[in-house]
Structures are given as C-alpha cells and as structure tokens.
C-alpha positions as CSV (number, residue, x, y, z in Angstrom):
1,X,-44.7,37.0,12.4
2,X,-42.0,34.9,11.2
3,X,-39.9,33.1,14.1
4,X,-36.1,33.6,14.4
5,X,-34.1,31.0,13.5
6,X,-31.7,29.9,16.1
7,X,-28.1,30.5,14.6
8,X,-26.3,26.7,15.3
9,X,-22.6,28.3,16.1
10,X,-21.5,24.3,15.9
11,X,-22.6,24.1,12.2
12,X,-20.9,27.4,11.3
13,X,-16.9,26.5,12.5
14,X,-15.7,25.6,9.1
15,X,-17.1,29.0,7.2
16,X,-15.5,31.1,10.3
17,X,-12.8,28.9,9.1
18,X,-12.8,30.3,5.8
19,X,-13.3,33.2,6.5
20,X,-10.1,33.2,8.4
21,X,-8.0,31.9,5.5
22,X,-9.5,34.9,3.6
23,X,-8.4,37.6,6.2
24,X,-4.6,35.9,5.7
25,X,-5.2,36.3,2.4
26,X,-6.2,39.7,2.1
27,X,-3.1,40.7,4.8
28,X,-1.0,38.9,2.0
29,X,-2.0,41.3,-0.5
30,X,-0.9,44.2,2.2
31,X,2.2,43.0,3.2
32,X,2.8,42.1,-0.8
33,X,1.6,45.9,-1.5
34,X,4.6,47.0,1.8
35,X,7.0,45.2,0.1
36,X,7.3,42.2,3.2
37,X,7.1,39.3,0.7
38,X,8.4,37.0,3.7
39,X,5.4,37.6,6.2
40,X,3.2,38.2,2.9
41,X,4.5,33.8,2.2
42,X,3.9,33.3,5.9
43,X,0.0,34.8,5.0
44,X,-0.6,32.3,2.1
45,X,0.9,29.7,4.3
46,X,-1.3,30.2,6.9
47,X,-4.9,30.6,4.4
48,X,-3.7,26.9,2.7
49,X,-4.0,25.8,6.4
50,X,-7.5,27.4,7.3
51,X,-8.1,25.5,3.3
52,X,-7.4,22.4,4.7
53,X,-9.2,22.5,8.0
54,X,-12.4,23.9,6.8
55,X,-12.7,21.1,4.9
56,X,-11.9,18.8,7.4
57,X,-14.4,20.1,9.9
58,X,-17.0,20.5,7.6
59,X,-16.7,16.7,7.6
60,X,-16.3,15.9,10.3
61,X,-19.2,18.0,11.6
62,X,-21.1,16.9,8.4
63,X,-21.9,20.4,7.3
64,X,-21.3,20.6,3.8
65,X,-23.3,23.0,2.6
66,X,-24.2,25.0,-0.8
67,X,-23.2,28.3,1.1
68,X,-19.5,27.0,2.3
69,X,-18.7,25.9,-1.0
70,X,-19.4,28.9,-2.2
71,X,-17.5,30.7,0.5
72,X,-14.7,28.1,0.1
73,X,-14.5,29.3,-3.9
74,X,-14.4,32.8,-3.3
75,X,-11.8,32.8,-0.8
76,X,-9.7,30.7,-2.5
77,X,-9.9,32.5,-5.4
78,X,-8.4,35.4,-3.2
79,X,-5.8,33.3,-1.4
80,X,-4.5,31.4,-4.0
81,X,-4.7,33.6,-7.2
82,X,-5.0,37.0,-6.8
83,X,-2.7,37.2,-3.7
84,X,0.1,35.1,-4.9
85,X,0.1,37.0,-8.3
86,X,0.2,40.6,-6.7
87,X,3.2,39.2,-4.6
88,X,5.2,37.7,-7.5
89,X,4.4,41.2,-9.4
90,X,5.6,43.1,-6.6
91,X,8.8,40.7,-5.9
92,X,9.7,39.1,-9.4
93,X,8.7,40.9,-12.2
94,X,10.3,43.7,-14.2
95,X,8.0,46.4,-14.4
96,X,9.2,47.4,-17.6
97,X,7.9,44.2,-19.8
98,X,4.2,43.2,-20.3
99,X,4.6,39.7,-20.8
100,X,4.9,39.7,-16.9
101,X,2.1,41.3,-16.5
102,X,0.2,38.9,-19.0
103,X,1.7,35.6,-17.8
104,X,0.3,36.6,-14.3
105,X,-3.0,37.5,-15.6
106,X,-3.6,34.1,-17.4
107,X,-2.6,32.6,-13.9
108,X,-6.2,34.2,-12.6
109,X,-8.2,33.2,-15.1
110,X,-7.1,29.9,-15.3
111,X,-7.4,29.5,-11.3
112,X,-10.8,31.5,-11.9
113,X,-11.9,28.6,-14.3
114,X,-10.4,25.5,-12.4
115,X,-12.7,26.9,-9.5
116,X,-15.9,27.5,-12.0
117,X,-15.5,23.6,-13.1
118,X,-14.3,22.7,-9.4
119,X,-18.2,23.8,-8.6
120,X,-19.3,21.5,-10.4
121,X,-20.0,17.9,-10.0
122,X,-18.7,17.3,-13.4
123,X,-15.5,18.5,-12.8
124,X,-15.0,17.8,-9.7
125,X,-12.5,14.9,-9.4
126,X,-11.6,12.1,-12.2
127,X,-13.3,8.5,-11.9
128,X,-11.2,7.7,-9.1
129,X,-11.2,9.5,-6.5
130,X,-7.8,9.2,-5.6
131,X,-7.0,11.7,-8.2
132,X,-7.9,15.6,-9.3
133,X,-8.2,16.5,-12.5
134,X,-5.1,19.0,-13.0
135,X,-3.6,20.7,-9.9
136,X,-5.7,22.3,-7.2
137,X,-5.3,25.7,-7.0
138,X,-3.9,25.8,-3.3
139,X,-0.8,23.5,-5.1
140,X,-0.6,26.0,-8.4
141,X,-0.2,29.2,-5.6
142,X,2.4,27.2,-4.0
143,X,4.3,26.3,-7.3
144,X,3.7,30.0,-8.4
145,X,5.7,31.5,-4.8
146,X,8.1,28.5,-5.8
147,X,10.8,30.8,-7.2
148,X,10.2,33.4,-4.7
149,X,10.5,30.9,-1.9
150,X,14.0,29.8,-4.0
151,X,15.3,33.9,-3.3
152,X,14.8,33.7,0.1
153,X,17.4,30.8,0.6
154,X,19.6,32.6,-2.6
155,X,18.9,30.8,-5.4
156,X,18.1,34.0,-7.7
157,X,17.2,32.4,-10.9
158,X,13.7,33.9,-11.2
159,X,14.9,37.0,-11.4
160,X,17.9,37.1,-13.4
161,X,15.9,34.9,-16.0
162,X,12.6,36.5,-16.6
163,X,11.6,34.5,-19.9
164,X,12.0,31.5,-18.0
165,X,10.0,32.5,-15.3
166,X,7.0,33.5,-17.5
167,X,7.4,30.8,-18.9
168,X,7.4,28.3,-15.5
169,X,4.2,31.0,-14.5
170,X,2.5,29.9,-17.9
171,X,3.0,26.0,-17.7
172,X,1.7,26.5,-13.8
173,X,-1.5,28.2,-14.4
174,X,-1.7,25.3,-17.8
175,X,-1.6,23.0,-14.9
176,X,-4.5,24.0,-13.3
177,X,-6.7,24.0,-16.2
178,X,-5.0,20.4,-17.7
179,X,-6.8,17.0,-17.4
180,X,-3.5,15.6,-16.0
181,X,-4.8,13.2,-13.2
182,X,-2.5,14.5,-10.0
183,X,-2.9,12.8,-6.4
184,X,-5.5,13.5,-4.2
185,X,-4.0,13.3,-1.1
186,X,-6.9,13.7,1.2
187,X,-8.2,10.6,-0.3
188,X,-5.0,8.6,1.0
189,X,-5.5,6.6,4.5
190,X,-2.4,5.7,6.3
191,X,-3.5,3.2,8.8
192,X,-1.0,3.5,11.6
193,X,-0.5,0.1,13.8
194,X,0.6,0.8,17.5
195,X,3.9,-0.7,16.8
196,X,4.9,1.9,14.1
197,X,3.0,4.9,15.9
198,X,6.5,5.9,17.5
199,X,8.4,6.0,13.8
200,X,5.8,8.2,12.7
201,X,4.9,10.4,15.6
202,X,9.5,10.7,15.4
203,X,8.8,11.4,11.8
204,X,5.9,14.0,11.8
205,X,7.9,16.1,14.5
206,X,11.1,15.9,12.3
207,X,9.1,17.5,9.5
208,X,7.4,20.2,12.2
209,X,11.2,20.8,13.7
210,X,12.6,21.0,10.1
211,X,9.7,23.8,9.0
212,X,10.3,26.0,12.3
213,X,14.1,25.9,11.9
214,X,14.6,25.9,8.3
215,X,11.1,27.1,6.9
216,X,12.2,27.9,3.6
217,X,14.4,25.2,2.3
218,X,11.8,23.2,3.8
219,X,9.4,24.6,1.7
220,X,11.9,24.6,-1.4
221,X,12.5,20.6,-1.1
222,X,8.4,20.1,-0.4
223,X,7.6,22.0,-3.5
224,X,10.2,20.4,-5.5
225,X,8.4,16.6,-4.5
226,X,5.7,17.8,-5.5
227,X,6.4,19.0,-8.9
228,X,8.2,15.2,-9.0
229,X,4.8,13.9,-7.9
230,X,3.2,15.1,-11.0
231,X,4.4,12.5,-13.6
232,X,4.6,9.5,-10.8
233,X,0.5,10.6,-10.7
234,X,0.2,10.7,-14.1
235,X,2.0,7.2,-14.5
236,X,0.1,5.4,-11.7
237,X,-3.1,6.7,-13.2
238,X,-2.6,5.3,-16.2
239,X,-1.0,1.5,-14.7
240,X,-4.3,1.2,-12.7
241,X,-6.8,2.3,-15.6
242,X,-4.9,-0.5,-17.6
243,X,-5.2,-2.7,-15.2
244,X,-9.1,-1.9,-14.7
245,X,-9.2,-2.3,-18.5
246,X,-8.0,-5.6,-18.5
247,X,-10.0,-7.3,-15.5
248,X,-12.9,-6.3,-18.2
C-alpha cells in the first residue's frame, strides 16, 4: 500500500489565498446579477488584493508551483474578466444594442488570451523585467469598472455616451493583448532610509485614510494615474532600450 502524503498546510497559504480572491469574485457576479454594483466593486476590490498577496506569499514561502499558477489563471480569469464584464452589462449597457454586448465579449477573450500567453514563459514579461508586455489583466478590470467607479461620484458620461464607452471597452481589452511595455510595479524597490520612514509611513496612511473616507474618488484619481502611466512606460521603455543600444 501506497503511504499518505502529509498535506504541508504551510506550503498551501497562497492557493487558499486564491481561492479566496475567487469566492470575492464569484460574490461579485451575485451582487452584479442583485443589482448592488457598489458591494459587487468592493468584491473585485477585495480578489485584486487576495491577487496580490498570493503572489507575494508564494514568494516569500518559495512555493511557486505548476498547480498555483494554474489556480492563479483560472481565478483571475473569473475575477477580472468575467465578473467585471457581467457588472458593466448589468450597470452600463443598453440592453437594446449589440455592440455592448460584443465590445464586452472581446474584453474576455482578449483577458482569456493575455492569460494563455501569461502561462507562458515566452510571454511572460518583456526583456526587462521591470516591464509587462501590455496591461495585466487585474489593471484592464480596473480600467473597465473605471466609468462605473466615475457614476458613483456623478460623473455619468458612460452612460449617456454609449459609443464612446464601447469604444474606451474596446481600446481596454486592445490593451491587454498589445505589446505596449507598461510598468511592472512589483519589480520596483523603494529602499526606505530610517530618516524618511516617518514621510512615508505619514504618506501610506494618508492614502489608507483617503480610500476609507473617500473610496471612490480615490479610486477615480488612482485609475486616472494609471491610464497616465501608460505612455510615461512606453516612453521610459524606449529611452532605456536606446540607451542599452548605444553602450553596444
């Protein structure tokens, strides 16, 4: 007889993880379905977290394994496609035109082939691994809620202008397919000296106050940097592979 192996609970913290981030996303999709797009955010919110910290236990704990990537695809897939598109559909869209319908459906199949390509070593990252190729999906289901986020605070233009927003749903999902080098930001280390770890311990709990008392225009203005980080990525990108090419 074979012997059971001993389950190592230690080694299996960042797929609980995951799996945790995929329950938030599936209570999205119910809370989308009830018509409470503002816990159904809160949901997505939460999964991008459990998104983050799997990773970052999984190296910490130096666990990365075949299975949690795996896990890590399918959930995001969930999360950060099909989730964010059934609450835009049930929020933004007029019912009564397909190219809704359609822009939404070429948001999932492009996050569906970013993740395919993310699998692979390949595709994984550029040649400097400060950079992704195109924007992760966690960032393009941020971006996609971006206009829903906007109603929340009153600024109505998604759904008063529907071509427009098909349009901005299109040229997201685009993104996450593109080559467009965009910033890695897990990659960036901030070494903090003891004599500035006051400014930016005040700093990080200004941001944490500013998301717990004003959650959604805090969410608008981050979503906004980030669309502004997009070209600044592209540009340094490019400065540094110049410079590369001329050390040569």
């Amino acid at each position: 007889m074979k012997r059971i192996k001993k389950i190592d609970f230690k080694s299996q913290i960042p797929n609980l993880i995951t799996l945790t981030g995929l329950s938030f996303g599936l209570s999205s999709i119910r809370y989308s379905l009830d018509l409470n797009f503002e816990i159904s955010v809160i949901c997505l919110l939460i999964a991008s977290v459990c998104d983050v910290l799997d990773g970052f236990f999984s190296r910490i704990l130096k666990n990365e394994s075949e299975l949690g990537a795996e896990l890590d695809s399918l959930s995001d897939f969930l999360s950060f496609a099909v989730a964010p598109c059934i609450l835009i559909y049930m929020s933004l869209i007029n019912k009564n035109e397909v190219i809704g319908l359609i822009s939404l459906l070429l948001f999932v199949i492009f996050s569906c082939i970013r993740l395919a390509k993310f699998n692979t070593e390949k595709f994984r990252k550029t040649s400097d691994l400060r950079y992704f190729n195109g924007v992760p999906t966690p960032a393009g289901c941020g971006l996609l809620i971006l206009p829903l986020i906007h109603s929340f605070i009153g600024i109505e233009w998604a759904i008063n202008n529907q071509f427009f927003l098909n349009i901005y749903i299109f040229i997201v999902g685009f993104l996450l397919v593109s080559n467009i080098p965009t910033f890695s930001f897990k990659q960036f280390k901030i070494k903090i000296s003891k004599k500035n770890y006051i400014y930016f311990s005040l700093i990080f709990f200004l941001v944490l106050l500013s998301l717990i008392n004003f959650l959604w225009v805090s969410l608008s203005a981050i979503g906004l940097l980030y669309l502004l980080s997009l070209p600044i990525s592209l540009r340094f990108y490019k400065f540094q592979l110049n410079k590369i090419t001329e050390n040569i």
